[in-house]
Structures are given as C-alpha cells and as structure tokens.
C-alpha positions as CSV (number, residue, x, y, z in Angstrom):
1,X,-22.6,-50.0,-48.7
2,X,-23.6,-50.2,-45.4
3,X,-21.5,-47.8,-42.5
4,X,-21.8,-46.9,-38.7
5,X,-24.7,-44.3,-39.9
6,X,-26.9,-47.0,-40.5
7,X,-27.9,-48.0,-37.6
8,X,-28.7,-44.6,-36.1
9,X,-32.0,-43.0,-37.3
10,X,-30.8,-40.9,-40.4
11,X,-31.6,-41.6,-43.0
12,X,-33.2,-39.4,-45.8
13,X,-33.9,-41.2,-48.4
14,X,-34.4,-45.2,-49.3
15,X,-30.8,-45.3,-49.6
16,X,-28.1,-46.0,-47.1
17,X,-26.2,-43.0,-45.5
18,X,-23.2,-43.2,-47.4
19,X,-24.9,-42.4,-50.5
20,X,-26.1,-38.7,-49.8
21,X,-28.6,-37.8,-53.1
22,X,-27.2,-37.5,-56.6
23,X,-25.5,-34.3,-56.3
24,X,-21.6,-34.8,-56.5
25,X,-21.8,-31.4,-54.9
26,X,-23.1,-32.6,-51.7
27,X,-21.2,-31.7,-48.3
28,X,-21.8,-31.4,-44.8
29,X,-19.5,-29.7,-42.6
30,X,-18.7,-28.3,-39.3
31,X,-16.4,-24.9,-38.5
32,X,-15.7,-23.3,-35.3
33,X,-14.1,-19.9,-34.5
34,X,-12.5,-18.4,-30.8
35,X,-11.2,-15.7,-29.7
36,X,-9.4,-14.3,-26.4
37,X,-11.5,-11.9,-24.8
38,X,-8.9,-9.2,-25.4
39,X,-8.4,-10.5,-28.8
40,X,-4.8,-11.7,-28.7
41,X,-5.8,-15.0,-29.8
42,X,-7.9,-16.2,-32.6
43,X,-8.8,-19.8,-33.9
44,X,-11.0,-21.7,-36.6
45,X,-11.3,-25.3,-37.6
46,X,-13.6,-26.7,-39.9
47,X,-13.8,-30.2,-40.9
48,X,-15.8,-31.2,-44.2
49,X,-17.0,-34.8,-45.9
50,X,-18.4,-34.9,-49.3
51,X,-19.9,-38.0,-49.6
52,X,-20.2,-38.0,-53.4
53,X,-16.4,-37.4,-53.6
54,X,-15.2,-39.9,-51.1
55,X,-13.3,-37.5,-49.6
56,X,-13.0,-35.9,-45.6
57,X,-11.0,-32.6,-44.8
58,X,-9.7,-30.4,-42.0
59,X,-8.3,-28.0,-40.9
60,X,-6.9,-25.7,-37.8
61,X,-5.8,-22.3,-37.5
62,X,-4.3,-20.3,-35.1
63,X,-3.2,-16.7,-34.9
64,X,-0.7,-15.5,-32.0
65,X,1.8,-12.7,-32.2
66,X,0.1,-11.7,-35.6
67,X,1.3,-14.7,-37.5
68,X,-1.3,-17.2,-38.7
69,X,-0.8,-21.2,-38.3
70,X,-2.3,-23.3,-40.3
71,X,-2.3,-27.5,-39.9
72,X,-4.0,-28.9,-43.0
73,X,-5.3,-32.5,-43.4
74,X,-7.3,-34.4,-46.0
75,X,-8.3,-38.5,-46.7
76,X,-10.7,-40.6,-48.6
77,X,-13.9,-41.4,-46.5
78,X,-15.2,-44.8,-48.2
79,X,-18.5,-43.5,-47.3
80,X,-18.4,-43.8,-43.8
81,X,-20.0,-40.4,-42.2
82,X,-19.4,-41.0,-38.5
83,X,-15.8,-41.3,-38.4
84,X,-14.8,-37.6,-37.2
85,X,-11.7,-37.5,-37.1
86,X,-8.5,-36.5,-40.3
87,X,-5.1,-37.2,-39.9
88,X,-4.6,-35.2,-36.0
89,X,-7.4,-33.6,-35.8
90,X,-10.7,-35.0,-34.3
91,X,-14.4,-33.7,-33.2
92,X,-16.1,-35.1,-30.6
93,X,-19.8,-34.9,-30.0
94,X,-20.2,-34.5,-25.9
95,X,-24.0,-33.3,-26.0
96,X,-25.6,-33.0,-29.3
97,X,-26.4,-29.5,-30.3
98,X,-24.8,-28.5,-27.4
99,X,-21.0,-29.3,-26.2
100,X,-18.5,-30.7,-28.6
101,X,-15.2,-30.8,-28.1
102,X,-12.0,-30.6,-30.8
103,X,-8.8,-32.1,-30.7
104,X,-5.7,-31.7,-32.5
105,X,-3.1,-34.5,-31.4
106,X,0.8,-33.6,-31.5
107,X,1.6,-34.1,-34.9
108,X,5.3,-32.5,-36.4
109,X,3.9,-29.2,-37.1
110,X,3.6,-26.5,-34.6
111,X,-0.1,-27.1,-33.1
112,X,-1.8,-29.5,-30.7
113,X,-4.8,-28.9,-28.1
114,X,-8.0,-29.9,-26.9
115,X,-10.9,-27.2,-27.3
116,X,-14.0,-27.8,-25.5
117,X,-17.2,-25.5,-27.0
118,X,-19.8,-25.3,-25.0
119,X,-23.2,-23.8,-26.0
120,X,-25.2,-20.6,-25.1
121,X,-28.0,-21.1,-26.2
122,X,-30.5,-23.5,-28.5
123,X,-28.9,-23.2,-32.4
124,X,-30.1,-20.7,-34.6
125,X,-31.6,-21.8,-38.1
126,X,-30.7,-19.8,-40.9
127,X,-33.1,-19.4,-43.7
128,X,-32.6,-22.2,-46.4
129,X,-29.6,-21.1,-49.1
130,X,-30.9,-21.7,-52.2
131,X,-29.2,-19.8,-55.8
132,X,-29.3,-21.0,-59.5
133,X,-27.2,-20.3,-61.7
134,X,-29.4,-20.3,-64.7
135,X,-31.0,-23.8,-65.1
136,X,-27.9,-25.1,-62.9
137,X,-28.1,-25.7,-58.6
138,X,-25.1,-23.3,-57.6
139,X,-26.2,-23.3,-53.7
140,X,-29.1,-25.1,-51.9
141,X,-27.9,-25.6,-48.1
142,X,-28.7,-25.1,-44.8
143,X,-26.9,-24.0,-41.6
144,X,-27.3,-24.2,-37.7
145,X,-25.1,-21.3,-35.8
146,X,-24.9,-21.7,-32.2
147,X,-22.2,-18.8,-30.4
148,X,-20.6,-20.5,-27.1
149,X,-17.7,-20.3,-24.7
150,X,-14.3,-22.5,-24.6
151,X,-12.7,-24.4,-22.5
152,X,-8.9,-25.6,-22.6
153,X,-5.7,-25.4,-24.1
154,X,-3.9,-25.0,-27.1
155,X,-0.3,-25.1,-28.4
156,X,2.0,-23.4,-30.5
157,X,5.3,-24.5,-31.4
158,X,5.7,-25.7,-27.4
159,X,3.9,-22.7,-26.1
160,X,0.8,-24.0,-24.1
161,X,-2.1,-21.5,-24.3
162,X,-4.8,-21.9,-21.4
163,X,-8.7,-21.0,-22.8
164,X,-11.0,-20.2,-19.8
165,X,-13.1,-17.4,-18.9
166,X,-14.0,-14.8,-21.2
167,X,-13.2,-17.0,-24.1
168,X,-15.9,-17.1,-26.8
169,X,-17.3,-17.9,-30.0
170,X,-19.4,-19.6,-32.7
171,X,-19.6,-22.7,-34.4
172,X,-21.8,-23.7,-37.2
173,X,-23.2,-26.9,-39.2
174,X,-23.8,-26.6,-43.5
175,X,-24.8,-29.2,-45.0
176,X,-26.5,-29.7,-48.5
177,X,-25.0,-28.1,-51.9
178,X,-22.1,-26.0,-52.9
179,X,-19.0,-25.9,-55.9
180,X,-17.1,-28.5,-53.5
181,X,-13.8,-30.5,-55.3
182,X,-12.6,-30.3,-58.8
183,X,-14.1,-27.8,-61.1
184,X,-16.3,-29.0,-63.2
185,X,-15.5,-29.9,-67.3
186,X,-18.3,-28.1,-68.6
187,X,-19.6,-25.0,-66.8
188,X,-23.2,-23.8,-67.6
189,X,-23.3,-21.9,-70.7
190,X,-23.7,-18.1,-69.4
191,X,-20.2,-19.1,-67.4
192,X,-19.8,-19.4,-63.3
193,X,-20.8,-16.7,-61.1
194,X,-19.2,-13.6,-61.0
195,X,-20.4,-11.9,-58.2
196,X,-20.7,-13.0,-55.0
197,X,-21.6,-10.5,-51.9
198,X,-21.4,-12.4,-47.9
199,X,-21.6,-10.5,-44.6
200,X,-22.0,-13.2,-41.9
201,X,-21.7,-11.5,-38.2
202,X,-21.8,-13.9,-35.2
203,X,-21.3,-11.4,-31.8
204,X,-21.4,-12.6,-28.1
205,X,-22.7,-10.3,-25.6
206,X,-22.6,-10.5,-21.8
207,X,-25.9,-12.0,-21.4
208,X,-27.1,-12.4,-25.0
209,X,-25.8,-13.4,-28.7
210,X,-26.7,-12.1,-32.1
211,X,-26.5,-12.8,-35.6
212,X,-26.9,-10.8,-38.8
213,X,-25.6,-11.9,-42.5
214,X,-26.3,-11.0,-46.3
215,X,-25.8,-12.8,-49.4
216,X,-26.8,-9.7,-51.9
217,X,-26.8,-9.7,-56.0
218,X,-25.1,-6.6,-57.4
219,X,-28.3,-4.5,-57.4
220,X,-28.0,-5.0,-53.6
221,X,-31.3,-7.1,-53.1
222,X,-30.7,-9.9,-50.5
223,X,-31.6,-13.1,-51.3
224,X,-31.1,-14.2,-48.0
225,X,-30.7,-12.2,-44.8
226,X,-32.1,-12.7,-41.7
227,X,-30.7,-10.8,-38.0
228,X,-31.4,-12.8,-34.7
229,X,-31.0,-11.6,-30.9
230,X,-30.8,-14.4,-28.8
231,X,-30.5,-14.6,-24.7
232,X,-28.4,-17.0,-23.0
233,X,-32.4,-17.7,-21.0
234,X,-33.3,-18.8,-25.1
235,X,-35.3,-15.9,-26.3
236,X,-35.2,-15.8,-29.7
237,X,-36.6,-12.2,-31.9
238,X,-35.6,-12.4,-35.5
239,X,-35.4,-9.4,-38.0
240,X,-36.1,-10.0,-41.7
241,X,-36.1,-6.4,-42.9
242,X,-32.9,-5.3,-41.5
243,X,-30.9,-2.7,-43.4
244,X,-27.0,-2.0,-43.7
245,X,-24.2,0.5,-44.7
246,X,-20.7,-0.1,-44.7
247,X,-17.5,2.0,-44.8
248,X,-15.1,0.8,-46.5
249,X,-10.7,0.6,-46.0
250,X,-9.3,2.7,-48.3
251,X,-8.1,0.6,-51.7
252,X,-9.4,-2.4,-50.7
253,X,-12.8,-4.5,-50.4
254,X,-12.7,-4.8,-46.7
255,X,-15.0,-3.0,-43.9
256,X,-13.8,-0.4,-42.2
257,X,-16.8,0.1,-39.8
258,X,-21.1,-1.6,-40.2
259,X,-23.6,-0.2,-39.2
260,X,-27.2,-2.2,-39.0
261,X,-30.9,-0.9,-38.5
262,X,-32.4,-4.2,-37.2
263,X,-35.5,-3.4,-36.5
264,X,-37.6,-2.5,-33.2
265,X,-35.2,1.0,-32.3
266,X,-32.2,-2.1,-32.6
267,X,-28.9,-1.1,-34.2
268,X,-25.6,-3.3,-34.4
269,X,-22.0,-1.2,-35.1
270,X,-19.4,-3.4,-35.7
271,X,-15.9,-2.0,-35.2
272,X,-12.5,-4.5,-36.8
273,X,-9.8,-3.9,-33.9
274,X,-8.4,-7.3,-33.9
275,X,-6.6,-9.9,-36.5
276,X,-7.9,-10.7,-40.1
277,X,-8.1,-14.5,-40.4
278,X,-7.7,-15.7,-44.1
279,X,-10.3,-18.3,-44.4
280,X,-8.2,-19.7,-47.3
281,X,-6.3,-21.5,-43.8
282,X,-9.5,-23.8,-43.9
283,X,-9.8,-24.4,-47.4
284,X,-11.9,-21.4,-48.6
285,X,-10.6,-20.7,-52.1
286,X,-7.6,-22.6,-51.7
287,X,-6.2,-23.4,-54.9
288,X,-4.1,-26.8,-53.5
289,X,-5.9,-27.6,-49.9
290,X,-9.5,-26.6,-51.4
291,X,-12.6,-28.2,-49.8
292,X,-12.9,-31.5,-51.7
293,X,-10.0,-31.5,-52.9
294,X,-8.5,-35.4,-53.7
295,X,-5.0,-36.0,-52.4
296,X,-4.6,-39.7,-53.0
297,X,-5.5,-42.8,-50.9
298,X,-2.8,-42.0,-47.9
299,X,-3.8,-39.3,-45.0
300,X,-2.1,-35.9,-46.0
301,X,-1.0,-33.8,-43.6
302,X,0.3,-29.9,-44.3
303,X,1.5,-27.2,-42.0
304,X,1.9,-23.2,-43.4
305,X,1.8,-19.9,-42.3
306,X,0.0,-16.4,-43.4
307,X,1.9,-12.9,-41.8
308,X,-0.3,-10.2,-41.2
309,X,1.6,-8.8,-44.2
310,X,0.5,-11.7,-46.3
311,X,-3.2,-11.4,-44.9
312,X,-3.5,-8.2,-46.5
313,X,-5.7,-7.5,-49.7
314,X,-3.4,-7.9,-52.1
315,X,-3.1,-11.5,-51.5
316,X,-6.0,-14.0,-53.3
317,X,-5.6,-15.7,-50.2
318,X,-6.8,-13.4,-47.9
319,X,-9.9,-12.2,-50.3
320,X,-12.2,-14.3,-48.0
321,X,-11.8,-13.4,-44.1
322,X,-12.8,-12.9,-41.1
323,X,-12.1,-9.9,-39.1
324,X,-12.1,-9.7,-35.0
325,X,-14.6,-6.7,-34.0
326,X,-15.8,-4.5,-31.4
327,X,-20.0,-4.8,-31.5
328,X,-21.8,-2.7,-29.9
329,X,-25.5,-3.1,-29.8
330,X,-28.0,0.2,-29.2
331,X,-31.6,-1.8,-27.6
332,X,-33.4,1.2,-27.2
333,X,-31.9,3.2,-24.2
334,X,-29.5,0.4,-23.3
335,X,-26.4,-0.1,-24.9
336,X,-24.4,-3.6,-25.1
337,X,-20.6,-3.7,-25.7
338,X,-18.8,-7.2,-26.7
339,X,-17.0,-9.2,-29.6
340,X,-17.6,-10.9,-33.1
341,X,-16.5,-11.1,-35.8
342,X,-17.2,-9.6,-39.6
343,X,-16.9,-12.4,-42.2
344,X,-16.2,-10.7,-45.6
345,X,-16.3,-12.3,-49.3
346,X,-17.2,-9.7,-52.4
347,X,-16.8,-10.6,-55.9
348,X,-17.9,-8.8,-58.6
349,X,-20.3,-5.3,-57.9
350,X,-22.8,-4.4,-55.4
351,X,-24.2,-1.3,-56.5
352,X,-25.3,0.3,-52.9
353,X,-21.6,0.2,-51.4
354,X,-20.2,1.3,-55.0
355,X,-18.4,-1.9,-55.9
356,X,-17.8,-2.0,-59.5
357,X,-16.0,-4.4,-61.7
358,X,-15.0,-8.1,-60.9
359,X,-12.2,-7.1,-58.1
360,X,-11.8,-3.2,-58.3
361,X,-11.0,-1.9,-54.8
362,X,-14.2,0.0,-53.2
363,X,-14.6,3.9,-54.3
C-alpha cells in the first residue's frame, strides 16, 4: 500500500509508511495547549493516527467562563499518514519543528478558529519512554516538547476570541507505543498496571522556558525524569537528578502547591490559580471517544461539555488533568515569575507523597 508518505524521505523500515512495525499499539500524535496570559482562557487539541488500527482522531477544547467545550472527531485513515486533517479540525505544518498552525472549521457545535503556534525555541527531546509490564511492551515512545506563543482567534458559540500578545504555550509530538484502541482479549497474566504516577510541567518565562516531568513506580524511583531550562537565544542545561515534594488538596489526588530542587542553586514552585482541564476532552481515558477508538467507516463528529463542578475529583473524567499555574523559578539570586501548567495522572500508590491504595484520596 503505497500513500503520500512515500515519496518523502521516511521511512523506517523496508516497508512502506503505512505499515508502521508490528505493534498494533503503534501511534503518533500531536497535542497543543494555550492559555491567556491572565488565565481566562485555556485550550488543547491533540490529534492522533494509529496506523495498525486504521484509525485518525481529534480533538479541541476550550474553557471560557469556567465551562469546558469539547468538539470531538474520529475516521478510518486507510493508511495514509499525511492527511492531517478529522472531520473540522486540521493541522497545518508552516515550518517544520517550528510554526504550525490549527484549524477548526465552523462545524454545528459551538467552536471554530484558526491558532497559529509559533516556536520559542529548538524542541526539547525527552528521554526515551520505555516500561514492561512483565514480559509484555506496555510503553516504548518518544516525545519532542517545544513551548511557543499564539496567534489568532477562536470562537465559542458566536463569541470571537482574539489570541495575540502574551498568549502562550506548548505543544508536543509522541510517537511509538502505548494501550491505544480496544482493550486487549487476553491481558498478561500478572493483570494491567495498576499504578501509574505522571507530573509533566511545561512553564514559559519572559525570556526563557522550562520543563520538568516524572513517571515514578510506587516506591517513588523515577524511571524517567529529566528537567530542562531553555532560553528563547537556545541554551539548553538539563537536570537529571532533580528532586520533588508536593502538597496535596485536601481529599483528593490533586497538587496543591510543587516544589522542585533542580539542581545548580535552581528551584521551580508551581502554584494552580487557574482552570483544571480534564484531559478525558481529548480522549485520555475516555471510555466512548478514547484514543483509537473505532467508530465506523463515516467521519464522527461529537460536541460536550465539562462544568467546573464536573471537573472536580469525583468525576473519572477529570482523574487525568491539567491544571493552569503560577511558576516561579528561584536561579540563584534572580527570581522569574510566569505560567504552566501541572499535568497530573496517579493511579495506584507512591509511597513518598503517601498515596496508598488503587484511588484512595492523598493523606
């Protein structure tokens, strides 16, 4: 099966691009966030193919007035890899690894824009994701983060939203190996996972960008973390031995404040002030719209809403999110003050922070 891939210079193995290894598993995705600079705002997309699947996904999200939008869509890919767009919403690649821009064409739900990202700086590379599951591949990925500033508008339900100055935020490419679709019949014998611990913390600076994140088992021992200050000039100083403590919101598994010793007299405090997105509005955990998910051989388009009240921890679907913050970063005797965001997903116990039990509310 030969596609529009093939005749640019990707391949990776002796097949053709459409067929992408033997792992059914296989994705590759992208996902953006924004935010206001006063935080009023706050938007995600993410759009998704799994080659092995035959299947493309999207999605857009918007939160204003504390409510949060969400435009779903989902078809069947017949391989081809370069056709970025689902249903009403499309990605554009203006500069590779550097501007892109997003659309989301009037469609009989609430949203429409057009989003241009532009970057700050070279992407980051974060360390290679790799976890078994006993003798079975659970996770072996890799992502590019790149934080950046926004350009354009957006709409909800008629109102026109301009994004200009002061607008920021990050976007990222996975791609590689992760439960995508279906579950699967017959799950290895000791069972799935059952814990699960991710802090990912993207913040943008006046003049400079950093990164931090944490996948931990339940003793606490990372098997991936990494921390990385980067200028908008491109200077690049990564941390591998960074250390964290967390306080947590009282009955719940959410942060209440972070605080991070880098490294080199470096220390990150991230504060949440702003709106809790529910990344089950791009498919995380979704049980209907999850990534992968086959919805027959016509384009399906969804539209629903999250309160704030419904965001709250009660709900499965707000067990994954991401939380607007205030950052502050201590460099020695200067201090830097901007925005981020605290991406949160805990499953099962993590010893160091006192999480005990599968989904028992921090002590």
């Amino acid at each position: 099966m030969l596609t529009k891939g093939d005749d640019f210079p990707l391949h990776q193995s002796a097949e053709p691009i459409a067929f992408a290894g033997t792992d059914r598993n296989f994705y590759d995705r992208y996902f953006f966030n924004g935010y206001a600079p006063d935080g009023s705002v706050f938007f995600a997309a993410a759009m998704g193919f799994y080659p092995q699947l035959g299947i493309v996904d999207a999605a857009f999200s918007v939160i204003v007035d504390g409510v949060q939008h969400i435009l779903r869509t989902s078809r069947r890919s017949d391989g081809e890899r370069l056709d970025l767009s689902v249903g009403p919403i499309e990605i554009a690649i203006d500069a590779p690894l550097d501007i892109l821009t997003l659309r989301i064409a009037a469609n009989d739900g609430l949203l429409a824009g057009e989003l241009r990202f532009s970057g700050r700086h070279f992407p980051i590379l974060e360390p290679r994701f790799t976890r078994r599951n006993g003798t079975r591949l659970f996770m072996d990925y890799t992502r590019m983060t790149q934080n950046g500033r926004w350009s354009g508008w957006l709409s909800v339900g008629g109102r026109r939203i301009d994004i200009g100055d002061g607008w920021t935020g990050t976007r990222d490419r996975s791609w590689g190996i992760r439960p995508v679709g279906a579950s699967e019949p017959q799950p290895p014998p000791q069972g799935n996972f059952a814990q699960f611990f991710w802090l990912w913390t993207p913040c943008n600076f006046a003049d400079r960008s950093l990164f931090f994140h944490s996948n931990d088992d339940a003793a606490g021992q990372p098997w991936n973390r990494r921390a990385v200050i980067v200028t908008d000039a491109g200077t690049e100083t990564h941390f591998d031995a960074a250390r964290f403590a967390v306080r947590w919101q009282t009955g719940t598994r959410r942060i209440a404040s972070l605080s991070a010793e880098l490294g080199g007299h470096r220390r990150l405090t991230l504060t949440p002030e702003g709106p809790v997105f529910a990344m089950s509005g791009l498919g995380y955990t979704h049980p209907v719209f999850g990534h992968g998910f086959d919805h027959g051989p016509e384009v399906v388009v969804a539209h629903d809403a999250l309160t704030a009240d419904e965001r709250g921890w009660s709900n499965p679907l707000a067990m994954h999110v991401q939380a607007l913050v205030a950052a502050e970063l201590a460099d020695g005797g200067t201090v830097h003050r901007g925005i981020g965001v605290l991406e949160q997903l805990f499953v099962g116990a993590h010893a160091p922070t006192g999480l005990a039990g599968l989904m028992d509310p921090a002590r």
